[in-house]
C-alpha positions in Angstrom: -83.4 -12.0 53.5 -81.5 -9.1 55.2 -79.2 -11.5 57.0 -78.0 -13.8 53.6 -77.4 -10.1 52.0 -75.2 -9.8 55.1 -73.4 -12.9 54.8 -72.8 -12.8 50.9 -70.8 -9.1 51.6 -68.6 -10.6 54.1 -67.7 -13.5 51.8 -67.3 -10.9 49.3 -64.9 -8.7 51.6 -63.0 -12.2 52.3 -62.5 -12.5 48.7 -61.1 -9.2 48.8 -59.0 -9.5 51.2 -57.2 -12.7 49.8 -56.3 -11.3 46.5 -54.5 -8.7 48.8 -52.0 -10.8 50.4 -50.6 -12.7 46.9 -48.3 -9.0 46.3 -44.7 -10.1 46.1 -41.9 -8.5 47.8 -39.5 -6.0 45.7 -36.4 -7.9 44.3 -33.4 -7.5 46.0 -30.6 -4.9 44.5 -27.9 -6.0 42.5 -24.1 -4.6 42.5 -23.4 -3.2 39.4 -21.0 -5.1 37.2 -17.6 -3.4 35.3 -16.3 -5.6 32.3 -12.8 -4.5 30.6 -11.1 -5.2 27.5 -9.3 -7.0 25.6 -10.1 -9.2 28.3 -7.7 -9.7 31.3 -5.3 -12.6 31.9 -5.5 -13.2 27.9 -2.4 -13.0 25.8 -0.9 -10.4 25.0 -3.4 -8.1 23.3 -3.2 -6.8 19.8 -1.6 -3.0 19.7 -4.0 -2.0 17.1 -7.1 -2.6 20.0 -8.8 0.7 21.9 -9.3 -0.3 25.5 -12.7 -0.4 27.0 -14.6 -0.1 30.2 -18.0 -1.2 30.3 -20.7 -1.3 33.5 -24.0 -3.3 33.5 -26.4 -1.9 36.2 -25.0 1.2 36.7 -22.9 4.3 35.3 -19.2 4.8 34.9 -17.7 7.6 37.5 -14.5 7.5 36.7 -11.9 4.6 34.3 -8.2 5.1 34.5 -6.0 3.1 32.1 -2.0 3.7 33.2 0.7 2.7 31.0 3.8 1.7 32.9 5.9 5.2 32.6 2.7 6.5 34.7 1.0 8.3 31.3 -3.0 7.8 30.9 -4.3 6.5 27.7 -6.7 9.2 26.5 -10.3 8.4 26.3 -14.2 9.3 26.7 -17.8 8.0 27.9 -20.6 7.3 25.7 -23.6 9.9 26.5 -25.3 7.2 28.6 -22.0 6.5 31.4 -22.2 3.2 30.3 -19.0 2.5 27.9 -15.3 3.9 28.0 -13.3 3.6 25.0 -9.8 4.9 24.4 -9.7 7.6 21.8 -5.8 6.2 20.5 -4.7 1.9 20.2 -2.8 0.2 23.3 0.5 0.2 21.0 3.3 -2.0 21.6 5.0 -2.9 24.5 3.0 -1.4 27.1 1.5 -2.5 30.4 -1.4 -0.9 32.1 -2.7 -0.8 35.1 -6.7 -0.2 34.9 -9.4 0.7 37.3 -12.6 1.9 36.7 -15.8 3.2 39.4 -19.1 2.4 39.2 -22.3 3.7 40.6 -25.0 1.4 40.6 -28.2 0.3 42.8 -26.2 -0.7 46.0 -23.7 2.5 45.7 -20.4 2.4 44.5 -18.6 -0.2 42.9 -14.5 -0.5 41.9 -13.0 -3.0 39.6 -9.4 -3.2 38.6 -7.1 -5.4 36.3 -3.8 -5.4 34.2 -3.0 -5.2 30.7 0.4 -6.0 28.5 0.0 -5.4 24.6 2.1 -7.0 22.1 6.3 -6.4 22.0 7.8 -7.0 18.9 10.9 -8.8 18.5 11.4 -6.2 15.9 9.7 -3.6 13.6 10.2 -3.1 10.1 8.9 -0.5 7.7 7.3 -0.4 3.7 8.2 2.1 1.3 5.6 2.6 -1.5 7.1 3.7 -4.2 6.6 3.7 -8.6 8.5 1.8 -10.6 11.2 4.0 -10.4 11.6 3.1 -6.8 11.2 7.2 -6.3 8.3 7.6 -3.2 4.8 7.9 -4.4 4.2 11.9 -3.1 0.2 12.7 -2.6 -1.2 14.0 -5.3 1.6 13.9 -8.4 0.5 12.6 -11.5 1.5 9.9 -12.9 1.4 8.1 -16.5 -1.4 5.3 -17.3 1.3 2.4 -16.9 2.3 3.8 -13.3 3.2 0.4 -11.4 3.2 0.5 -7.4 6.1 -1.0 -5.6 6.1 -2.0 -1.8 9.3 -2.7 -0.6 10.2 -3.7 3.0 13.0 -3.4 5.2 12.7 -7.1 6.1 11.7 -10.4 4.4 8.2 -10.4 5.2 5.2 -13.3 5.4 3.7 -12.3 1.8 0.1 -13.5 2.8 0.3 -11.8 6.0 1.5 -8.6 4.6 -0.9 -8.8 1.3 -3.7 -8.6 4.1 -2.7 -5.3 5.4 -1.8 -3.9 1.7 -4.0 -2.3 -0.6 -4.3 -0.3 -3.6 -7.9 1.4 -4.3 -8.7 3.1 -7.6 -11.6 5.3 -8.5 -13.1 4.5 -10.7 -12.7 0.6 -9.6 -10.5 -1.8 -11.5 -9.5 -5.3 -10.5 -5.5 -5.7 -10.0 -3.2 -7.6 -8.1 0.5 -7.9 -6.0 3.3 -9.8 -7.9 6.2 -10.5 -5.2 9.3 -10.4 -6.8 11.5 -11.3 -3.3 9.8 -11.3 0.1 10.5 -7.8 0.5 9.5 -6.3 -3.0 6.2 -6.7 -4.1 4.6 -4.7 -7.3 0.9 -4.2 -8.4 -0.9 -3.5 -11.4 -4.4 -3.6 -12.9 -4.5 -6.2 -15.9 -4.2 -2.9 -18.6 -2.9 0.3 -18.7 -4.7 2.8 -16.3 -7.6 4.9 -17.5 -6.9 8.6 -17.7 -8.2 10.4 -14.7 -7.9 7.6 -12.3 -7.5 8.3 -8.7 -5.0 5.5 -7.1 -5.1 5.3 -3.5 -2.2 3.0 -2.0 -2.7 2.3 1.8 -0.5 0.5 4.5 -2.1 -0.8 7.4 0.8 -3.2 9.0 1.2 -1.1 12.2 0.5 -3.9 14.7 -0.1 -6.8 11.9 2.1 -9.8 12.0 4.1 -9.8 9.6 6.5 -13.0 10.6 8.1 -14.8 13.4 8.2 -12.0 15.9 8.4 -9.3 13.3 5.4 -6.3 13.1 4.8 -3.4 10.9 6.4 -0.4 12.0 3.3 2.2 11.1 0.6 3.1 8.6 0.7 5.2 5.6 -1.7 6.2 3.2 -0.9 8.3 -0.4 -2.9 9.3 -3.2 -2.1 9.9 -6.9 -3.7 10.8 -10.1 -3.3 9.3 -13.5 -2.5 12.0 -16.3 -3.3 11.7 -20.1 -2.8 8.4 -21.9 1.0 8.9 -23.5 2.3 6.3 -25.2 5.3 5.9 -27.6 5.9 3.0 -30.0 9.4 2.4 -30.7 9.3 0.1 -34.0 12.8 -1.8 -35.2 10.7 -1.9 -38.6 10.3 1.1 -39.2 13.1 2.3 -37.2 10.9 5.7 -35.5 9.6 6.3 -32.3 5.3 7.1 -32.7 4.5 9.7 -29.8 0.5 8.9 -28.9 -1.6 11.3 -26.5 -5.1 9.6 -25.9 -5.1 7.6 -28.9 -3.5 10.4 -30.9 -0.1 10.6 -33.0 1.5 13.7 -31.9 5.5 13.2 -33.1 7.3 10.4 -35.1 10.5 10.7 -34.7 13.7 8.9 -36.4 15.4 6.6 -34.0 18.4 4.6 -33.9 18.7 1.6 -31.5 20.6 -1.0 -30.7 23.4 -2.7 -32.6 23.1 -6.0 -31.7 25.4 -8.5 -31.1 27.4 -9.5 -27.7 30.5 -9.3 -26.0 32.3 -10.7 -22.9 33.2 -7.8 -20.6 33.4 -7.8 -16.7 32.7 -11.1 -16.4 29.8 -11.1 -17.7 28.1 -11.7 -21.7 26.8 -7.9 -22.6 23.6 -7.5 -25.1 23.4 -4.6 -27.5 20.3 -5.4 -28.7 17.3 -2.9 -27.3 14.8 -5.6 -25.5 11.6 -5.8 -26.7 8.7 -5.1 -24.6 6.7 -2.7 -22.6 8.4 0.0 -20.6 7.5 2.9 -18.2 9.6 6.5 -17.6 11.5 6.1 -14.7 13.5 9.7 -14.5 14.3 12.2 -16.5 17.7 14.0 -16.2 19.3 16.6 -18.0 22.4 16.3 -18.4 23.2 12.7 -17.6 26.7 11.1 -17.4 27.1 7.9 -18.8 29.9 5.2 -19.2 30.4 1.8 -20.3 32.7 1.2 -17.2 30.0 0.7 -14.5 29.5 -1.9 -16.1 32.9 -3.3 -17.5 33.2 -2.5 -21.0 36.2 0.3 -21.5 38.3 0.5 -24.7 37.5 0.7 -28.6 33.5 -0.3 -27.8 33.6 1.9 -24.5 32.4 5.8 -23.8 32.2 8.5 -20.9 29.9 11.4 -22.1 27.6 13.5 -20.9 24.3 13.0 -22.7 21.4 15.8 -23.1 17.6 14.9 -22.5 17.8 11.3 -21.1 14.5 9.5 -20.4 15.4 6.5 -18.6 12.9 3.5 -19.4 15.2 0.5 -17.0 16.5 0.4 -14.2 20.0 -1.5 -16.2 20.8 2.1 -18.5 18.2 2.1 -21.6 17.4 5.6 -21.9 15.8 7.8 -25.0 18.7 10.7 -25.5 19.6 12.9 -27.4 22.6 11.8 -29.8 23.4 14.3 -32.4 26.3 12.2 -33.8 24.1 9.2 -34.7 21.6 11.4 -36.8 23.0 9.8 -39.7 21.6 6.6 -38.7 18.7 7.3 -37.5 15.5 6.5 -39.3 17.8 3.6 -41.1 20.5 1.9 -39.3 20.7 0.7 -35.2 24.2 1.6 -34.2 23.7 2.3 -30.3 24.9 0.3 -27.7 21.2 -0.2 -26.6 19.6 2.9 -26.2 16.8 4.8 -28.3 19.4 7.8 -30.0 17.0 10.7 -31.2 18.2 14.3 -32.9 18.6 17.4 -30.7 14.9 18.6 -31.7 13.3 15.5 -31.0 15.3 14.7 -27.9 14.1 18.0 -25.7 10.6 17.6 -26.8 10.3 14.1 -26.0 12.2 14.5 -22.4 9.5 18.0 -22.0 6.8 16.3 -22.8 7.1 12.9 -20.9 6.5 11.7 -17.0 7.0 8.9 -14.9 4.7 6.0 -15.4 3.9 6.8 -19.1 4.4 4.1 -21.8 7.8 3.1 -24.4 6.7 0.0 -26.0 9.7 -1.4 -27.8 8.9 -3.7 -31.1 10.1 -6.1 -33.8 13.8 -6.0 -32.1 16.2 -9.0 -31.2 17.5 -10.0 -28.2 15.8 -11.1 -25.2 12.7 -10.0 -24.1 12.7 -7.2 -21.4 12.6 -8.4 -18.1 10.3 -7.9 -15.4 13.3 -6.7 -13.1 14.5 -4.1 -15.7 11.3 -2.3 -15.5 9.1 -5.3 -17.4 5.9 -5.1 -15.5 3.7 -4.8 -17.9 5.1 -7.7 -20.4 4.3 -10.1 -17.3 1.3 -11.8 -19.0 -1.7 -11.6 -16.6 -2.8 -14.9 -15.7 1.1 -15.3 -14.6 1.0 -12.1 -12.8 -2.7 -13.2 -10.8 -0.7 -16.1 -9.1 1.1 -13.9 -7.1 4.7 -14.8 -7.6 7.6 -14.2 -10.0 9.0 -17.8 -10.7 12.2 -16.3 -10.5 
């Protein structure tokens, strides 16, 4: 009996001993690995890209990105050693010469590469501006018909630029570009602003592609507020100019407009009529010279004056002035060559009480209609204006 309770522990220690020797050796170490981007030996990268570093296995020691005048592109760690990013873009045109150390399981590691960014063929610029082609400055008000114009210094790819465009209001409201040339696009919500909108206009082309070679020269970003809701009906019918705030009549004042009729001046057929349609302020000057002879009418239906209170409403010379001469006719007969004549009284209150982007809406006269390129905008109707293009 002792001896099989002998035998049965030394099978037992065998067993033992076996499940002993199946332990597998330790794996061996591994070099740790340093990726970069953009990635090398790829096209030219995109100047709008931060440059990276990245390590798997190990920890970053040290990553040195060198542009070719010998300046290092800014840049810091993540808490854990593992990433590198550069805290500006590669910009254009510039080649750098990387290298970044590791530390890692079998000690130190080095990697280094190259790296050429985009070079224009050339640059151009936006300006983004109001109707009036004046810059949109951060944080003027403007009127609830305010129309935003981008204009380029080059003919640009429209999609390609609409991409990196953008106009943001708060509160939200759906609106759309309208490209009148390939360097002058305008946009505009379907109706008039809302009082107390915020309008946010932003420009991100620097580094977009914006045609054959061309990029965007930089970014810009400028916000505006819309004021009170001021609009002035200008009615051939009853021959007065209604002065709305929010919904409100605040003035009606006697007006006389245009004459009507043509002539042949300059080479060109002249209308005296007043188009009708929707227009915006522009400027306001005080005085303001004006003459016939810009463009080509001189002699009996000619004049050179100097005009109080002008509110310009086109970019072609229909203003809202002050014409103390025609205050005979006004309230009864149109004897102007185009513009809206009002009395002294009327003229200074209407040019003090007025800003850009509020509304003239012009009625019940003859002529042609206004036209989008003397201010028109708003008389685009807007399942035209949602295709994008002016068919002119």
């Amino acid at each position: 009996m002792r001896r099989r309770q002998i035998l049965a522990g030394l099978a037992g220690a065998t067993v033992l001993a076996g499940c002993g020797t199946a332990r597998k050796d330790p794996p061996a170490a591994t070099p740790a690995a340093i990726t970069f981007g953009p990635a090398p030996d790829g096209p030219a990268a995109d100047p709008r890209k931060v440059a990276t570093a990245g390590v798997v296995g190990g920890t970053l020691t040290s990553v040195e990105w060198i542009d070719e005048t010998g300046r290092p592109l800014p840049g810091i760690l993540t808490p854990d050693k593992r990433t590198w990013y550069s805290t500006e873009p590669l910009g254009y045109g510039h080649t750098y010469a990387v290298k970044a150390v590791a530390h890692g399981e079998t000690g130190e590691v080095t990697a280094t590469t190259t790296c050429t960014s985009v070079r224009p063929d050339k640059l151009t610029d936006v300006a983004l501006r109001s109707a009036s082609l004046d810059d949109l400055v951060e944080g003027d008000t403007h009127g609830v018909g305010l129309v935003v114009v981008a204009v380029f210094d080059e003919p640009v790819d429209r999609v390609a630029a609409e991409r990196n465009l953008s106009v943001i209001t708060d509160p939200p409201v759906e609106g759309g570009w309208y490209w009148l040339s390939d360097k002058n696009a305008h946009w505009r919500p379907e109706h008039y602003h809302k009082p107390g909108t915020k309008v946010t206009v932003v420009s991100d082309i620097y580094g977009a592609r914006l045609g054959d070679g061309l990029y965007g020269a930089r970014n810009q970003r400028v916000t505006v507020h819309i004021g009170p809701e001021r609009i002035a009906v200008a009615d051939d019918n009853t021959k007065h100019v209604d002065v709305f705030e929010n919904g409100q009549l605040v003035r009606s004042m006697p007006t006389s407009m245009g004459k009507g009729g043509t002539t042949y001046a300059g080479g060109n057929v002249l209308s005296f009529w007043t188009p009708p349609g929707v227009y915006t302020v522009l400027q306001r000057q005080h005085p303001v010279k004006m003459t016939s002879a810009s463009y080509g009418l001189t002699g009996a239906d000619g004049y050179d004056v100097m005009i109080n209170y002008g509110v310009r409403i086109s970019h072609d010379g229909i203003f809202l002035h002050e014409l103390a001469s025609s205050v005979w006719a006004q309230g009864n007969t149109n004897v102007s060559h185009g513009c809206l004549n009002l009395g002294p009284g009327d003229a200074q209150w209407f040019y003090d009480f007025v800003g850009q982007g509020d509304v003239v809406e012009v009625r019940n006269t003859g002529g042609d209609p206004l036209n989008i390129w003397q201010n028109g905008d708003w008389g685009v109707p807007w399942e035209q204006w949602r295709t994008g293009v002016s068919p002119e």
